[in-house]
C-alpha positions as CSV (number, residue, x, y, z in Angstrom):
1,X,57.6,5.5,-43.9
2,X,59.9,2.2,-45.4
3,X,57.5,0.8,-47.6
4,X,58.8,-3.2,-46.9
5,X,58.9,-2.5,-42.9
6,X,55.0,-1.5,-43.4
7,X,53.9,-4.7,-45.6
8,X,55.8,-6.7,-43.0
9,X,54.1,-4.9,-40.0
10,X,50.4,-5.5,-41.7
11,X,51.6,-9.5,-42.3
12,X,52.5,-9.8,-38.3
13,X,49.0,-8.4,-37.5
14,X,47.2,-10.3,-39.7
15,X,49.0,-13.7,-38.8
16,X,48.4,-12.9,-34.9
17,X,44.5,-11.6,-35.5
18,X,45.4,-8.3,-33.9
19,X,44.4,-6.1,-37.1
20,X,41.9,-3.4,-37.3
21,X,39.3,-3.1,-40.1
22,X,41.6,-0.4,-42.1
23,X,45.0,-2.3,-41.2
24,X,42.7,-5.6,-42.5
25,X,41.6,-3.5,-46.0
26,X,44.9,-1.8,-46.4
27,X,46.9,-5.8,-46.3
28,X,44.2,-6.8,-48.8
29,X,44.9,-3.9,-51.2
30,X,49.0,-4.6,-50.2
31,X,48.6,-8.0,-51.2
32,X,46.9,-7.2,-55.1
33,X,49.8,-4.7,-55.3
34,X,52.8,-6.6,-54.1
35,X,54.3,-8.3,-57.0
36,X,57.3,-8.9,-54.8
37,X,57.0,-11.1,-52.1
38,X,60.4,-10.7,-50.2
39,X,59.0,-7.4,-48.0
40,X,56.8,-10.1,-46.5
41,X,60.4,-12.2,-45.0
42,X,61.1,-10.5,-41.7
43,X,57.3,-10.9,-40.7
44,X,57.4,-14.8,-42.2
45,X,60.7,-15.1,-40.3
46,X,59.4,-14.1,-36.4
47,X,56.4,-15.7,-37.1
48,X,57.8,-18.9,-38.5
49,X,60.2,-19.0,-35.4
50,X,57.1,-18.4,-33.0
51,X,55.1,-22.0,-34.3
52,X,58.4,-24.0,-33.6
53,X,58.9,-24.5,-37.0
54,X,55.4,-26.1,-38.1
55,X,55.1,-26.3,-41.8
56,X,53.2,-23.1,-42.5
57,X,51.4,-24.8,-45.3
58,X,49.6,-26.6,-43.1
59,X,48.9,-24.1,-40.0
60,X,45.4,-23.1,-39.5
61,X,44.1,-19.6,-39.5
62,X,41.2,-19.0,-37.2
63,X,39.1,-17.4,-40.1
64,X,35.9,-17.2,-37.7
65,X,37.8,-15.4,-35.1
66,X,38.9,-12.6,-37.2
67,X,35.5,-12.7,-39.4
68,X,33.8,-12.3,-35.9
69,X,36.5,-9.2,-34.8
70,X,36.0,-7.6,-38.3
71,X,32.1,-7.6,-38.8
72,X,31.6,-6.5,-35.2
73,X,34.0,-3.4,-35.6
74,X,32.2,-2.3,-38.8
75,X,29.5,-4.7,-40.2
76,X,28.2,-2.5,-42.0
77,X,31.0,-2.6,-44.5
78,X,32.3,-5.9,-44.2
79,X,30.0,-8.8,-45.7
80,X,30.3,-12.4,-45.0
81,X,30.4,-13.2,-48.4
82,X,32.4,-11.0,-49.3
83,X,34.8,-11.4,-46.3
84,X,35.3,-15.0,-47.0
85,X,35.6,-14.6,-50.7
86,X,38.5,-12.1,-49.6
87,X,39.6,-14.9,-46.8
88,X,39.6,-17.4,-49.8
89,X,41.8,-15.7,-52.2
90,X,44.2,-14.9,-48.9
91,X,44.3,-17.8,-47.8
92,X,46.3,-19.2,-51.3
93,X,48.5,-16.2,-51.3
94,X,49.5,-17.0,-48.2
95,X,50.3,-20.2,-48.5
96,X,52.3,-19.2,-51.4
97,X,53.9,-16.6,-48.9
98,X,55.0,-19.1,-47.1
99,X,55.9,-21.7,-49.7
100,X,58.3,-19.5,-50.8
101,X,59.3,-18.1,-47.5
102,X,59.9,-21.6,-46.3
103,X,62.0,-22.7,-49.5
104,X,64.3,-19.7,-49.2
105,X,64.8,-20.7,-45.5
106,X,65.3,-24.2,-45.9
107,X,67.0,-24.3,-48.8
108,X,71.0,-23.8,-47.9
109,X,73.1,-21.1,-49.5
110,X,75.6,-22.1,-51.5
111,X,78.8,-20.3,-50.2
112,X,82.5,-20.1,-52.2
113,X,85.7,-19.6,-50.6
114,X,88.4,-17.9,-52.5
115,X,92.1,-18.6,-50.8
116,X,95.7,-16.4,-51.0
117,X,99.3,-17.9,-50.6
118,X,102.1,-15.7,-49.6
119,X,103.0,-12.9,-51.4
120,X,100.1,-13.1,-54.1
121,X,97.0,-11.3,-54.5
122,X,93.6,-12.4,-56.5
123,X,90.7,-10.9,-57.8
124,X,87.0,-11.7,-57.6
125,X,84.0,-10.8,-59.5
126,X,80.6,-11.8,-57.4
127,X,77.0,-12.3,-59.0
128,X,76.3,-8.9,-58.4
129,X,79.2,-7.7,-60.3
130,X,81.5,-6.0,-57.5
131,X,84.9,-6.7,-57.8
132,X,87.1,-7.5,-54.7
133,X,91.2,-8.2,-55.1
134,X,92.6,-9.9,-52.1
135,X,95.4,-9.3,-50.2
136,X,97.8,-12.1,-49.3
137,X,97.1,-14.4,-47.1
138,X,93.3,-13.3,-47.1
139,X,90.2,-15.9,-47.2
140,X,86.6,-14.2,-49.0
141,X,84.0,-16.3,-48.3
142,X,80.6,-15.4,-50.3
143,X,77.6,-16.9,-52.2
144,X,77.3,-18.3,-55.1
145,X,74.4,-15.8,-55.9
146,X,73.0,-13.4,-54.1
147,X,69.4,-13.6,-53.5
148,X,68.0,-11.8,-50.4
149,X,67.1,-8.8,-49.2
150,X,71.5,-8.1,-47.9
151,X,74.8,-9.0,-49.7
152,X,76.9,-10.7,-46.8
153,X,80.3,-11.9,-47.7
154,X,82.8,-13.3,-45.1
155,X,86.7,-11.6,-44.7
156,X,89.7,-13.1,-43.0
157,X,92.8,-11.1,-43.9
158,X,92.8,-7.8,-46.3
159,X,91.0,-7.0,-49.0
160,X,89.8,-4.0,-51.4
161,X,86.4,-3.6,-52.2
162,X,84.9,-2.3,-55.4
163,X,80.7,-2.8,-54.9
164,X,78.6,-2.0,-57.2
165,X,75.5,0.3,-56.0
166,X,72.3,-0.9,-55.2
167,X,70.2,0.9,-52.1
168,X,67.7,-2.1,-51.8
169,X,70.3,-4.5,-51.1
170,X,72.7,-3.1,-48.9
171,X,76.2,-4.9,-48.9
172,X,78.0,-6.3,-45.9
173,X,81.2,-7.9,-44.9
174,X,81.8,-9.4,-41.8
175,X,85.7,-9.7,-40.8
176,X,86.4,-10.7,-37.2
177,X,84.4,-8.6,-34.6
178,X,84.2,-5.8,-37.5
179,X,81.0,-5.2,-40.0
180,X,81.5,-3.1,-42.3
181,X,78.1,-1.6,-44.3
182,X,77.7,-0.3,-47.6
183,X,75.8,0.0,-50.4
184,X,78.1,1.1,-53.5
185,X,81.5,2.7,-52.9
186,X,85.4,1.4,-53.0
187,X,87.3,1.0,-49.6
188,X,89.8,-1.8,-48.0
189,X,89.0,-3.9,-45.1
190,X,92.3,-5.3,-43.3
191,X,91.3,-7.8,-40.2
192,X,93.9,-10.6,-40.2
193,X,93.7,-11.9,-36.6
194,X,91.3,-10.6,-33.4
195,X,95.0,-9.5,-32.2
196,X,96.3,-7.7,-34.8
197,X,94.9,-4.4,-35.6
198,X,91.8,-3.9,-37.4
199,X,91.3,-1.2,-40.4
200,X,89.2,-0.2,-42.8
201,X,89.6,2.6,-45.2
202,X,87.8,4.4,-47.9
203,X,88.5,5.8,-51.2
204,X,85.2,6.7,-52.6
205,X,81.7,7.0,-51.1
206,X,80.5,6.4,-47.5
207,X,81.3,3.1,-45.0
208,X,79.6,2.2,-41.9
209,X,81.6,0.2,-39.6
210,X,80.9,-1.1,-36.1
211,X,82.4,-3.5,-34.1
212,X,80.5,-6.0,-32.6
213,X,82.3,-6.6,-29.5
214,X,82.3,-3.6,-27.8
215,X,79.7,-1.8,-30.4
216,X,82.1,1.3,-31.5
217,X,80.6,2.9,-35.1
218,X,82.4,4.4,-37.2
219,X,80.9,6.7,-40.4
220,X,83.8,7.0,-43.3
221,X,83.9,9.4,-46.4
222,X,86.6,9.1,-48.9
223,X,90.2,9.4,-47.3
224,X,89.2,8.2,-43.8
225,X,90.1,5.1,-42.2
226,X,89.1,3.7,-38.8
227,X,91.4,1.7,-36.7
228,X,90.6,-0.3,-33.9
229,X,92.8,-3.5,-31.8
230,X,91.9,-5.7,-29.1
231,X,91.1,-4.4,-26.2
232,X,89.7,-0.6,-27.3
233,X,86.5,0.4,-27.4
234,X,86.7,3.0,-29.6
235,X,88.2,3.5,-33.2
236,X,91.4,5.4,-33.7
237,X,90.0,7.9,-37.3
238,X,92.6,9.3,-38.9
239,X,93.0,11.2,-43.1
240,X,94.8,9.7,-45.4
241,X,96.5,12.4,-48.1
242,X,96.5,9.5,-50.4
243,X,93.7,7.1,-49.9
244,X,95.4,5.2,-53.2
245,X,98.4,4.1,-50.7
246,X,95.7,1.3,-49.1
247,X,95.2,-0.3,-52.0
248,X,98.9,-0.6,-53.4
249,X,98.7,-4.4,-53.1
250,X,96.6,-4.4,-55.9
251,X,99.7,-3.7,-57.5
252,X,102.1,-5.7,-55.8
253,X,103.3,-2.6,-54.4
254,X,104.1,-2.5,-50.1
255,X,103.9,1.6,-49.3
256,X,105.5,2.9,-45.7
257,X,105.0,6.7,-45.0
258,X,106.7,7.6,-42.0
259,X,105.7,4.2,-40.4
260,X,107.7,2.7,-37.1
261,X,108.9,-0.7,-37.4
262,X,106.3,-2.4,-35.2
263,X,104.1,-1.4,-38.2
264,X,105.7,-2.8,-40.7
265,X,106.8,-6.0,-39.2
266,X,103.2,-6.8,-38.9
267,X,102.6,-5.8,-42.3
268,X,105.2,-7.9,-43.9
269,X,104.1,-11.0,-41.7
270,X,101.0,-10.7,-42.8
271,X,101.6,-10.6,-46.6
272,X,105.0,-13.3,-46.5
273,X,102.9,-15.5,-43.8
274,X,106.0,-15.4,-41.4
275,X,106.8,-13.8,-37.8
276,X,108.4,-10.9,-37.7
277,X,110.0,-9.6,-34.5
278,X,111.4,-7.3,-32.9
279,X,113.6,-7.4,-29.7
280,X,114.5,-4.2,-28.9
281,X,112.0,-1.6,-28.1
282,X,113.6,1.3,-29.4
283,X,114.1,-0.2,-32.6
284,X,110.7,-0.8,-32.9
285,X,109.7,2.7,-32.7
286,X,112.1,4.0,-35.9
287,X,110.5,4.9,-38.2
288,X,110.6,4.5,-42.2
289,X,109.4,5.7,-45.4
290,X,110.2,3.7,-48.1
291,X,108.6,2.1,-51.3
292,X,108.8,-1.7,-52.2
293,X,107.3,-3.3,-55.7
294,X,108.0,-6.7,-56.3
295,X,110.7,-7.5,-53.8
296,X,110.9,-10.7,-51.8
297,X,111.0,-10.8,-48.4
298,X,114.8,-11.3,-48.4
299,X,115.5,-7.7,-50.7
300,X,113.1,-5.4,-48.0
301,X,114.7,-6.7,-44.9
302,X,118.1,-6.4,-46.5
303,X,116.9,-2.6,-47.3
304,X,115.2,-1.9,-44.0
305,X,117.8,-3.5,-42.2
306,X,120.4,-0.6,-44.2
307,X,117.9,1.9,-43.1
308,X,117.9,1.6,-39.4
309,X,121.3,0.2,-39.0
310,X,120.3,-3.5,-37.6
311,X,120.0,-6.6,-38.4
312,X,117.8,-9.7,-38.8
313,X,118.2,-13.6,-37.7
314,X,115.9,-16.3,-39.7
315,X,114.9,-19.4,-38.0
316,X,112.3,-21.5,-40.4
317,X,109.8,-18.6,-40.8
318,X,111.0,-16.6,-37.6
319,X,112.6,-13.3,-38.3
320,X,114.1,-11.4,-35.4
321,X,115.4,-7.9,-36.1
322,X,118.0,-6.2,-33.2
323,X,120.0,-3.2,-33.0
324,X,123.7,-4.2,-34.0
325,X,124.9,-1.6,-32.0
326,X,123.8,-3.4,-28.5
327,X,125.4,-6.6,-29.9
């Protein structure tokens, strides 16, 4: 049995007078045990919600109600005195329950936002000690310090993870319709628009990922990736041979392995923040292999370009590839 779920379980009976006389003995003994308060949230939370936000430090328990319930079910354990002495002492750890369940809840989180240009990457170390590089182009946004029961962080554009373990606090990054869920492992998460395609891939340990839209899960071990676009409900898996490939950016380093040109158009106008198109359909479906580090964007067209015998047009940040041979 989860442990937390329990002590929150015992807290909702006891705040809606519904326990029995061993539910009632085993919160008491909960409560000299607990040293952390936080397995108490989830039950503070619905109940909170349910008083239309009263200040809980002033909310009255019916004490004679549930005195009444408990004595009758087994009076000959249960004494007054001793029940109210017990209603006494629970009386100030709830209130502190809900002192400190009330200042986590009003008290706003303090989020960061870390920003990419064009063409550059940056790395990030959070309170917790993960380490996360972004991609160009990419937005992370994430607290200052983490402090609840989850480690949420916000993703718009690409980024590798590196999270430090820690099964009581699982980690979580939302990116678009995708969340990804973790609780120590490296992997990429690549979600630059709700029409591009969506990816995420693993190099060590296990990812969760589910999108919310049309609720398609994914379960990743090391080399898998999961790969879904507007419009499908499913995820495309596929195997990487080199799971190190997804994280070349790291190293300023673009990687195309047999990749047509629709792919790598989009890649390119996601890391150089311009618009890559493509005008002719079979164009689009060559396909390259080919190795860039520390090229502008000028160099790998010029090379790609070479390789599949077309040519490109600029207008401001437009860039229209066509097959020369139709011209």
């Amino acid at each position: 049995m989860n442990i937390n779920k329990r002590k929150s379980d015992l807290l909702e009976k006891y705040l809606n007078n519904s326990c029995t006389q061993e539910e009632f003995d085993e919160f008491i003994n909960t409560l000299k045990d607990t040293q952390d308060n936080e397995a108490f949230d989830e039950a503070m939370q619905r109940y909170w919600a349910s008083t239309n936000h009263q200040d809980l430090r002033h909310h009255n328990v019916n004490w004679n109600r549930i005195s009444t319930k408990v004595k009758t079910q087994n009076n000959s354990i249960v004494k007054t005195s001793s029940y109210f002495k017990y209603a006494a002492s629970i009386t100030v750890v709830m209130g502190l329950l809900a002192v400190a369940f009330l200042k986590k809840a009003t008290v706003p989180v303090k989020y960061l936002t870390q920003h990419t240009a064009s063409a550059k990457t940056k790395s990030i170390v959070l309170s917790d000690g993960s380490k996360i590089t972004l991609n160009a182009n990419s937005e992370l946004k994430y607290p200052e310090k983490f402090n609840g029961e989850r480690r949420e962080v916000y993703l718009k554009g690409e980024a590798y993870f590196d999270v430090v373990h820690d099964e009581t606090k699982p980690f979580i990054i939302h990116s678009g319709k995708l969340t990804t869920h973790v609780l120590g492992t490296s992997f990429t998460v690549s979600a630059y628009s709700q029409t591009a395609p969506m990816n995420v891939t693993v190099l060590t340990g296990k990812v969760a990922v589910k999108n919310e839209s049309t609720q398609a899960l994914a379960v990743l071990t090391r080399g898998q990736s999961a790969t879904t676009w507007q419009g499908n409900n499913k995820f495309l898996l596929a195997r990487l041979a080199t799971p190190e490939d997804a994280i070349a950016f790291t190293e300023d380093k673009i990687i195309f392995e047999n990749a047509n040109l629709n792919e790598v158009a989009l890649k390119l106008s996601n890391k150089y923040g311009v618009n890559i198109k493509i005008t002719d359909q079979a164009l689009a479906q060559q396909h390259i292999t080919a190795i860039f580090q520390g090229q502008n964007l000028t160099g790998i067209l010029n090379a790609i370009t070479k390789l599949t015998h077309a040519k490109y047009l600029q207008n401001d940040n437009i860039y229209t590839l066509y097959n020369r041979k139709k011209l």
